[in-house]
C-alpha positions in Angstrom: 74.2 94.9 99.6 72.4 97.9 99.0 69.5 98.6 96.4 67.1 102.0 95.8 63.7 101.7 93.9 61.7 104.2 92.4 57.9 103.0 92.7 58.2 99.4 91.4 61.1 99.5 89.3 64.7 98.4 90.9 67.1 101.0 89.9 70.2 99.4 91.2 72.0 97.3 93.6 75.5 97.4 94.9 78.2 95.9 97.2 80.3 98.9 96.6 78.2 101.9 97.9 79.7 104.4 100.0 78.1 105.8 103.5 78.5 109.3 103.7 77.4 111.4 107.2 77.9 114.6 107.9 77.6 116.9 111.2 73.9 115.5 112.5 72.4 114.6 109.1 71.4 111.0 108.4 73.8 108.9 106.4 73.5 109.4 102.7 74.5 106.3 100.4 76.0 106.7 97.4 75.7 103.9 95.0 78.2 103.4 91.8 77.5 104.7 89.0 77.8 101.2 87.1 75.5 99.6 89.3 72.6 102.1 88.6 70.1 101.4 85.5 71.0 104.7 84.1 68.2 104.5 81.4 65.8 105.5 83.9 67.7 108.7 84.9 67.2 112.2 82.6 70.2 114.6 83.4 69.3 117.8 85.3 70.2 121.6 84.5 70.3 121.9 88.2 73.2 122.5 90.3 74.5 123.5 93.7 77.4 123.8 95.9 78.2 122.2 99.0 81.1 124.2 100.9 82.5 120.4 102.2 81.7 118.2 98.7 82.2 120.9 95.8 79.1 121.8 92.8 76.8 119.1 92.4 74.8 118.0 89.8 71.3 116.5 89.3 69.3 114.1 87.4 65.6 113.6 87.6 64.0 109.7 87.7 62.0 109.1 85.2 58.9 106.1 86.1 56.2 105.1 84.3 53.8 106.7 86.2 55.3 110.4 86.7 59.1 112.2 86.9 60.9 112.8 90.1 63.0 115.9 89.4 65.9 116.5 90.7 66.3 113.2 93.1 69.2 112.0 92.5 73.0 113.7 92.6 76.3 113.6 91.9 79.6 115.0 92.4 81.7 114.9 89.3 84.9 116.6 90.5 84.8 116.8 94.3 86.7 117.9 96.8 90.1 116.4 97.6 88.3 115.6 101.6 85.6 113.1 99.7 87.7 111.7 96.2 86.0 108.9 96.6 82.4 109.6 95.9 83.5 110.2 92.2 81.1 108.5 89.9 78.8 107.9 92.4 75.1 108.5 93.1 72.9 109.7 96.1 69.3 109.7 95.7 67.3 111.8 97.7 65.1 110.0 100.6 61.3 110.7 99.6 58.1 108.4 99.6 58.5 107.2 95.9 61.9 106.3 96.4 63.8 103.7 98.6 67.0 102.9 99.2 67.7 99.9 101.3 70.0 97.6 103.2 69.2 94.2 102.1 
C-alpha cells in the first residue's frame, strides 16, 4: 500500500500504484488516478516531453497553507513502451510532499 501527503492532508492511497525506474533515477510511483483526492489538485498549463514516456502534463497541489505548482504529472496518451501508466499520477519528491510505503 502506498499513500502521498501534501503537508497534513492525505491525498491518496493505493494498492494499485505502479513503480516506474529509469536508467539511474530513483523509482517514481505512480498512483491511480481514482485513488487520488483530486479536489485538492488545480490542472496545470505546463507541459513537457519525455523522449521514453511521450508529453506530459501537470497539475499543481493546492493546501491550505500555500500552492505547490506543478508537483504532480501525468501521461495521458503515452508511449506504447509504458501503456500502463495511463491515468496515473507521479508526484514530484520535495519537502511538502511525501509519498510512502506503508
Amino acid at each position: 500500500t502506498w499513500t502521498v501527503r501534501a503537508g497534513c492532508a492525505v491525498l491518496g492511497e493505493t494498492t494499485e500504484a505502479l513503480e516506474l525506474t529509469e536508467g539511474d533515477y530513483p523509482p517514481v510511483i505512480y498512483f491511480p488516478r481514482g485513488d487520488i483526492a483530486m479536489a485538492f489538485l488545480d490542472a496545470s498549463d505546463e507541459t513537457s516531453h519525455c523522449p521514453h514516456k511521450g508529453d506530459a502534463s501537470y497539475y499543481s497541489v493546492v493546501t491550505k497553507s500555500r500552492t505547490l505548482k506543478n508537483a504532480v504529472w501525468s501521461y495521458e496518451n503515452p508511449h506504447e513502451a509504458v501503456a500502463g501508466i495511463k491515468g496515473y499520477l507521479a508526484f514530484y519528491n520535495m519537502d511538502e510532499i511525501a509519498v510512502e510505503q506503508i
